[in-house]
C-alpha positions in Angstrom: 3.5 3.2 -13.6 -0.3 1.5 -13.5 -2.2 3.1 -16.3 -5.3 2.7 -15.1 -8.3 2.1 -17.4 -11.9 1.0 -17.3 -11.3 -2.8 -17.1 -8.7 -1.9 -13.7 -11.4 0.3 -12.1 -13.8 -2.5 -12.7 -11.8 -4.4 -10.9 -11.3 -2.1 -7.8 -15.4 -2.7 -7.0 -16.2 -4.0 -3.4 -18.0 -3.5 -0.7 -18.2 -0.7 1.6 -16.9 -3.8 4.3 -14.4 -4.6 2.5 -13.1 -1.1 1.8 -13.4 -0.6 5.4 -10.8 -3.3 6.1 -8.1 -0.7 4.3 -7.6 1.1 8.0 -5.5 -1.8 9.3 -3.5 -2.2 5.7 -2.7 1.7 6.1 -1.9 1.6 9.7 0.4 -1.4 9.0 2.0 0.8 6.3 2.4 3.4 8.8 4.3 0.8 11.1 6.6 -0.4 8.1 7.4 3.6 8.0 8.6 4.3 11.5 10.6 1.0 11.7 12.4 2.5 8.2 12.9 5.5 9.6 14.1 4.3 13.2 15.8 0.5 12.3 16.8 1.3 9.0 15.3 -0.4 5.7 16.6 -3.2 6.0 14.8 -4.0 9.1 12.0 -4.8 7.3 13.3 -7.7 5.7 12.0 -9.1 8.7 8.5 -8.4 8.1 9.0 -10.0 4.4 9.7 -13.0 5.7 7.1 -13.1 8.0 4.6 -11.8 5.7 1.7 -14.5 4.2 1.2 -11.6 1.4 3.1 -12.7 -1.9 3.0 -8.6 -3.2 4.2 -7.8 -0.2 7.0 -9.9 0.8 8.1 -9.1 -2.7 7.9 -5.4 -2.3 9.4 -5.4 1.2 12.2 -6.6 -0.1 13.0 -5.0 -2.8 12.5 -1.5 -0.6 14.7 -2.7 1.8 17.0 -3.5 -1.1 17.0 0.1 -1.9 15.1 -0.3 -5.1 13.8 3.2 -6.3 10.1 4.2 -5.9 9.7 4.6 -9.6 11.4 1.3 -10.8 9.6 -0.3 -7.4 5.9 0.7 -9.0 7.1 -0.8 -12.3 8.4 -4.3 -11.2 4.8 -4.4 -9.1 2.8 -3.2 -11.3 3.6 -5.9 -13.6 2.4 -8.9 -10.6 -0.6 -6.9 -10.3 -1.6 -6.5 -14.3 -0.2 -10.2 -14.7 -2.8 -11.3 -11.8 -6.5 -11.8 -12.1 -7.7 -10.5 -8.6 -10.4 -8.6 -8.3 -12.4 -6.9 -5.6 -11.2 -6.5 -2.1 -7.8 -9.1 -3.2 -7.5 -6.3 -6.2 -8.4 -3.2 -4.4 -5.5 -4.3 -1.3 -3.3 -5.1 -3.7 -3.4 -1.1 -5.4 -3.0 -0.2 -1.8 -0.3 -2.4 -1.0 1.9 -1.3 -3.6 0.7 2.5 -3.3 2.3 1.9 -0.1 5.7 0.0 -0.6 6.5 3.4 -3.2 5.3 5.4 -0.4 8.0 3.5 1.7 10.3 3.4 -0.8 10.3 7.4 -1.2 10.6 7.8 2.4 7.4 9.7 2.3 6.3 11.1 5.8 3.2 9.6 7.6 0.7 12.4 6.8 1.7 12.4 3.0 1.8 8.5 3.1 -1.4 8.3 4.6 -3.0 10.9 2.2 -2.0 8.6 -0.8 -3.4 5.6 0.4 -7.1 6.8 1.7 -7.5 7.8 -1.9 -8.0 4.0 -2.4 -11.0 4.3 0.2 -13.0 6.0 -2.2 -12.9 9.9 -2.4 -16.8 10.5 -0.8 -15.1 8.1 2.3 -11.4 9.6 2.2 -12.1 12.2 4.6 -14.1 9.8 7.4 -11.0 7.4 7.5 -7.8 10.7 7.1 -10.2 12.0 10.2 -10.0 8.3 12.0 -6.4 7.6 11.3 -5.2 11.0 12.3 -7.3 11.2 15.1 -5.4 7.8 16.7 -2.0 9.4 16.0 -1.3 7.3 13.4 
């Protein structure tokens, strides 16, 4: 589990662009999701290997390994304290592996999508929840 502090929100701070650019990670998520849920898991060890995204090819496959959502967050949450990103890199990073447990759980869309706006920023949350659910996401 990521027990955040003040020097891990520091790092979080971007700009409102950049935090914008969280609608496409989320949306991807939600894709990830509904190839899970129709291909199976281990479909998306085709999207790891595809992938450009270190955190994510790793995460991919250990979800489509079957590791747990709990022990997944762990084993990340070590890359991400262990790395020195900050910013947008840091901020899609949190979201990234909010995400893979999300996947991991087998959370449904709306609950999935509800974990990661957090990561928008609460006085934005609603805006983006509106946007994504309003394109059937």
């Amino acid at each position: 589990m990521i027990h955040w502090n003040a020097e891990l929100a520091r790092r979080l701070a971007c700009s409102e662009d950049e935090r914008r650019a969280l609608g496409p990670v989320i949306r991807r998520f939600i894709d990830f999701a509904r190839k899970a849920r129709k291909d199976g898991y281990l479909a998306l060890e085709e999207d790891a290997a595809q992938s450009d995204d270190p955190l994510l090819k790793v995460g991919l496959r250990l979800v489509a390994e079957g590791v747990s959502g709990e022990a997944l967050e762990d084993i990340l949450a070590t890359y991400l304290l262990a790395g020195d990103e900050k910013g947008w890199p840091f901020l899609k990073a949190c979201a990234t592996i909010e995400g893979l447990v999300s996947l991991s759980e087998g959370d449904d869309n709306p609950l999935m999508i509800r974990k990661l706006v957090a990561y928008y920023g609460a006085d934005r949350a609603l805006a983006l929840l509106q946007e994504l659910e309003g394109s059937g996401t």
